[in-house]
N, C-alpha and C positions, 0 to 999 in steps of 0.2 A: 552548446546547441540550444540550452531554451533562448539564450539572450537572445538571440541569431536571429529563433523565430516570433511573427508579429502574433501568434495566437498556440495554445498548445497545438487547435488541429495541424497549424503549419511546421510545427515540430519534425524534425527527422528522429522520427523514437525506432525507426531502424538500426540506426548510427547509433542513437544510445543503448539499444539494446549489447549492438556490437559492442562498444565501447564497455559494457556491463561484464559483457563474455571475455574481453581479454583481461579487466582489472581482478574478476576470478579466478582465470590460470596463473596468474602473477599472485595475488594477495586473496586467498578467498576466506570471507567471513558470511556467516549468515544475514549479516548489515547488506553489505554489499549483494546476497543474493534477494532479500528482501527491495530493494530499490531496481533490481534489475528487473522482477515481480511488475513493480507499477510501471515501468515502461513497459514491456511483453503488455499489458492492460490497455494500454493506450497504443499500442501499435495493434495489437490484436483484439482486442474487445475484454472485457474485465470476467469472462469464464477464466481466459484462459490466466490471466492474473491471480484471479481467484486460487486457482489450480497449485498457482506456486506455492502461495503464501498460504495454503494447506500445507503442502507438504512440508513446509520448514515447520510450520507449526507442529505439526504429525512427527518431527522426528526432535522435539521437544526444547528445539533452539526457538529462543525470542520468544517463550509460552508468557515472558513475564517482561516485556519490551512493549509499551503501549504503542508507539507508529506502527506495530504488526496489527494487533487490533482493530486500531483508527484506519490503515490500509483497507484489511478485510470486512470493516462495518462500510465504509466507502463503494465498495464495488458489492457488495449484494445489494446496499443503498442502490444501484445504478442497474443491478437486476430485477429490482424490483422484489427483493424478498428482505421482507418490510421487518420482520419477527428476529430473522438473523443478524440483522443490519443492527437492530437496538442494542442486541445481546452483545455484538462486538464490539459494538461506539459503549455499552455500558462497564464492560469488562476493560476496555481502553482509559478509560475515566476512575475507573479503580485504581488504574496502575499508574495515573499521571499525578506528577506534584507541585506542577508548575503552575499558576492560576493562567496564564493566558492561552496556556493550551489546554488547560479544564474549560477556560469556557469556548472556546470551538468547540471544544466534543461537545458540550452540551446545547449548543446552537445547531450542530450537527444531527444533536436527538430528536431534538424540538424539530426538525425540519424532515425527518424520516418519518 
């Protein structure tokens, strides 16, 4: 579906959402529901993204998964709630050991 489309706005994130809902009845991980998260975000607006990736976090899967983080500092990034946003992209940054996705997040800081 992204290849498909020429921008994410032309993205069918319906289809992927779908496509997220049936790989869950068949194989469900917190992975999987994490990524069904940022599509729901981009089909629906990043509250409602936010929402998920609370609640995975809230029921204490992926507390220690930095793309949960880096997700959840992403979309309050994009609500505008500048204090929350640092906290997550900072706590994402803790949790990452990779240098090329340390410095995203940390481009990502600098930029919020």
């Amino acid at each position: 579906m992204h290849a498909e489309a020429a921008t994410p706005a032309a993205t069918d994130w319906a289809e992927i959402v779908g496509l997220y809902d049936v790989l869950l009845r068949v194989e469900p991980s917190p992975v999987a529901e994490l990524n069904r998260a940022a599509a729901v975000a981009m089909r629906d607006g990043p509250e409602a993204g936010l929402a998920l990736i609370d609640a995975i976090l809230a029921r204490g899967e992926l507390g220690g998964y930095h793309l949960a983080h880096s997700a959840r500092g992403e979309l309050l990034r994009r609500l505008g709630r500048r204090d929350e946003a640092i906290a997550a992209y900072r706590r994402a940054l803790e949790l990452t050991t990779q240098d090329p996705e340390r410095r995203l997040l940390e481009k990502r800081l600098n930029g919020v």
